[in-house]
N, C-alpha and C positions, 0 to 999 in steps of 0.2 A: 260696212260697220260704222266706218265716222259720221254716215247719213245719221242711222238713228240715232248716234250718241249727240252729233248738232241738235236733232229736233228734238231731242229732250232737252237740251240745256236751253234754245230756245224760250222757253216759258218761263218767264221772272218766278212763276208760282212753285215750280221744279226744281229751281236755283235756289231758293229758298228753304225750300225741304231738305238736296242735299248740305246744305250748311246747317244745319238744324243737328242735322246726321249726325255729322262730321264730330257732336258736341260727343255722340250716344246714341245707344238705342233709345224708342219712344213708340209708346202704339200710335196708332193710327189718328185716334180721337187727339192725343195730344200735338199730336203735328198739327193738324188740321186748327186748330184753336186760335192759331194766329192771324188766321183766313176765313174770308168771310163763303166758305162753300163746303159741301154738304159733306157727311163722310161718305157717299159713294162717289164725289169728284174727287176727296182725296185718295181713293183707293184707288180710281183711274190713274191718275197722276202717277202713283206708286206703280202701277203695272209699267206703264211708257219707261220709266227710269229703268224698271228690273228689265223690262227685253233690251233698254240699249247696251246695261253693260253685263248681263248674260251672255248676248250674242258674244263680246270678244271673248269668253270664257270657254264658249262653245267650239268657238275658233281654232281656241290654242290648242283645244282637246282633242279637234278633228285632225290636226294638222299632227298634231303628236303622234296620235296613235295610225296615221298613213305613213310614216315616220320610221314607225316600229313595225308595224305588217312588209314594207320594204326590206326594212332589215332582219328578219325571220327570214322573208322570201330566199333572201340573197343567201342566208348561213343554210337552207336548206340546200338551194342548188347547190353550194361549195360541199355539203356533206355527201352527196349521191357521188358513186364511184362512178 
């Protein structure tokens, strides 16, 4: 996970956008306005960012719910006589 959240930050252009964020929401077209690249590079851009911090979201989710299947497991074996 910290891979792809480096290579996103990586990119000055990326860095940028999330501080832009950070003000608010903004469609796409106005992000993109401070930059001199097309709206399907800023929609690229935008994806790289959403997988890097999806993935930790996905993480925690996976990690939760193996978490809670463990502990089912266990209160079923403890209920069998």
């Amino acid at each position: 996970m910290p891979c792809l959240i480096f290579g996103a930050l990586a990119d000055p252009t990326r860095r940028a956008i999330l501080a832009r964020l950070n003000e608010g929401e903004a469609p796409v077209s106005q992000l993109a306005q401070p930059f001199s690249i097309s709206l399907p590079a800023m929609s690229r851009h935008l994806k790289v960012l959403e997988a890097a911090y999806m993935e930790k979201y996905r993480r925690h989710w996976d990690e939760s719910l193996n978490r809670l299947e463990r502990h089912l497991g266990e209160l079923q074996r403890k209920a069998k006589p």
